[in-house]
N, C-alpha and C positions, 0 to 999 in steps of 0.2 A: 256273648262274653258278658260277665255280671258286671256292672257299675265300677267297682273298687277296681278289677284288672282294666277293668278300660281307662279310668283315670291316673291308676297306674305307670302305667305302658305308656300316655300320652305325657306326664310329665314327663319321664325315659327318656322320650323322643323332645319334647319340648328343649331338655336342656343340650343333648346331643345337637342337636339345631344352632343353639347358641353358639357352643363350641367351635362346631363347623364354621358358621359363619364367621366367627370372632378369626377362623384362619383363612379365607378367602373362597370358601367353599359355599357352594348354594345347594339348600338341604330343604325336602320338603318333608311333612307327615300326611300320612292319610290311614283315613281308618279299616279302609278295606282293600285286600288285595287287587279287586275291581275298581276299586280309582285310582290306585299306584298304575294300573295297567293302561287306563286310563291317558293319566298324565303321561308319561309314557308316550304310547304311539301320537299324542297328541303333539310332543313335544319334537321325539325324533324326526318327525315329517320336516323339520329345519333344517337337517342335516344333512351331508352326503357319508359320514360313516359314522358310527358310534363305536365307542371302545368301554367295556364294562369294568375295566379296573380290577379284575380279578374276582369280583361278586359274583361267582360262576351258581354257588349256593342261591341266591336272590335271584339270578334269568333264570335257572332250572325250574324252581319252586314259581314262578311267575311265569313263566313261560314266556319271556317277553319276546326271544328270538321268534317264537311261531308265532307270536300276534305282532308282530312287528312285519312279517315277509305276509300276511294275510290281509297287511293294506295297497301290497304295491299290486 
């Protein structure tokens, strides 16, 4: 991705973060689908279930469900 979309997109995210957070929400960025996947399984393993809010778009595209059942 060239420079200008990646600074782009991170302000994007930058101030949607804000947002988020200003309503009670914990919002993170990452630059690659492989750290969001990342943070992710790293983070579920605290859990006993997770609920995706209707982002069915974002676990498809990510896969998070099959990398999520390929830690246990």
């Amino acid at each position: 991705m060239d420079e200008i979309k990646k600074w782009f997109y991170e302000k994007l995210a930058n101030k949607a973060i804000e947002s988020l957070t200003k309503n009670g929400f914990k919002a993170v960025y990452f630059e690659s689908k492989e750290e969001a996947i990342k943070h992710f399984i790293q983070t579920a393993t605290n859990y006993d279930s997770i609920g995706f809010g209707g982002s069915i778009t974002v676990v498809k595209e990510l896969r998070l469900v099959d990398e999520a059942k390929k830690t246990k």
